[in-house]
N, C-alpha and C positions, 0 to 999 in steps of 0.2 A: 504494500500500500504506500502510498505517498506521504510523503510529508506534508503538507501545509503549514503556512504563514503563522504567526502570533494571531492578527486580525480576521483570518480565515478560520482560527481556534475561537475567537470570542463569538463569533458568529454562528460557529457548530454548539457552544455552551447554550448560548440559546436557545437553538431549535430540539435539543438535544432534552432540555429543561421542560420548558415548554409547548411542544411538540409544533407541528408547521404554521406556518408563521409569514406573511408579510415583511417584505422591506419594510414598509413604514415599523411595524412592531419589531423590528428587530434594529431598525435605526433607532426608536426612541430606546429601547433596551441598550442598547451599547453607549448612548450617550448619557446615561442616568448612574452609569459604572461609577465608582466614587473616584476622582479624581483623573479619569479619561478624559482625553483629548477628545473636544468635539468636531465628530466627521460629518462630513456632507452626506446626505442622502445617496446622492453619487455615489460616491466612493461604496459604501456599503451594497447598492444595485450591483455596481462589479464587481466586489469578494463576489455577490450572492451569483451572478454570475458563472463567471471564475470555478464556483465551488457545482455548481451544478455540470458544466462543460468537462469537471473532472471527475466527477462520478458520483463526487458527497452527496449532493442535492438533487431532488427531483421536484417538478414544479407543474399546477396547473391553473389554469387561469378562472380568477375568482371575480364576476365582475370586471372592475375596469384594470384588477390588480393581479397579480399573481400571489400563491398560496406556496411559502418550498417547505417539503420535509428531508428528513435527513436519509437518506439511503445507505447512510456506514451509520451503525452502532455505535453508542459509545465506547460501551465495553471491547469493540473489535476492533475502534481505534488505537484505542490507548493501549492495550494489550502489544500490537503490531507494531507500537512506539517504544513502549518496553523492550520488544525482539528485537528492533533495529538498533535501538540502543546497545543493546547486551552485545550483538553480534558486530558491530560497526566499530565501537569507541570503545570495547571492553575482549575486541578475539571471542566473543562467546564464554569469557570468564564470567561467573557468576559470584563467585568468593573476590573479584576486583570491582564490580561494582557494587557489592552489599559495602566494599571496605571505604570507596567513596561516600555512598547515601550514610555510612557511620561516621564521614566527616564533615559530615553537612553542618554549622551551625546555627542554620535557619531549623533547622528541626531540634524540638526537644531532648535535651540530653538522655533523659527516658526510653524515648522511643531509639535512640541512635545506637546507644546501648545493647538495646535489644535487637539490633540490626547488626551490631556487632558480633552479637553470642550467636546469632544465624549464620553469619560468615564464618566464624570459628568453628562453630559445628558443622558445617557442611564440607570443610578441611578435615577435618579428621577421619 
């Protein structure tokens, strides 16, 4: 599967949330994010665009407007973003990326911890 953009991610959060959705509800959605940059309506029609021409979105026409829903799961996104990851920037190492996300300090020492004891147990 593809990668897609930051902005092509806020816009799957959406429809993904909320199930299918209008540009207009998904412009005012992205613009109401707490301290995002306000985008043109534009800009947003081409992600939504964009995201349909590559497979994410499917779209039908509702009145004068189009209606997109998501055609990749979430869960079958982010999974395939996990494997690209793991396989990509990690050789398919799993005990080198758990040893990363254990140095994350944006993540609770807690939980990091216990990403750690995952990494070490799965070495042994």
């Amino acid at each position: 599967m593809e990668i897609i953009g930051p902005l092509q991610v806020r816009v799957m959060h959406h429809i993904w949330r909320k199930g299918a959705s209008t540009v207009h509800e998904v412009h005012d959605a992205v613009n109401a994010e707490p301290g995002a940059k306000q985008l043109a309506y534009t800009t947003i029609l081409t992600v939504m665009r964009n995201l349909v021409r590559r497979g994410f979105l499917g779209q039908k026409p509702e009145g004068r407007a189009h209606r997109f829903n998501a055609k990749v799961d979430e869960r079958t996104y982010k999974l395939d973003m996990v494997r690209h990851i793991r396989k990509e920037l990690f050789a398919g190492d799993v005990d080198q990326l758990l040893a990363y996300v254990a140095q994350d300090e944006e993540i609770p020492a807690t939980k990091r911890d216990a990403v750690a004891r995952l990494g070490a147990g799965s070495a042994a």
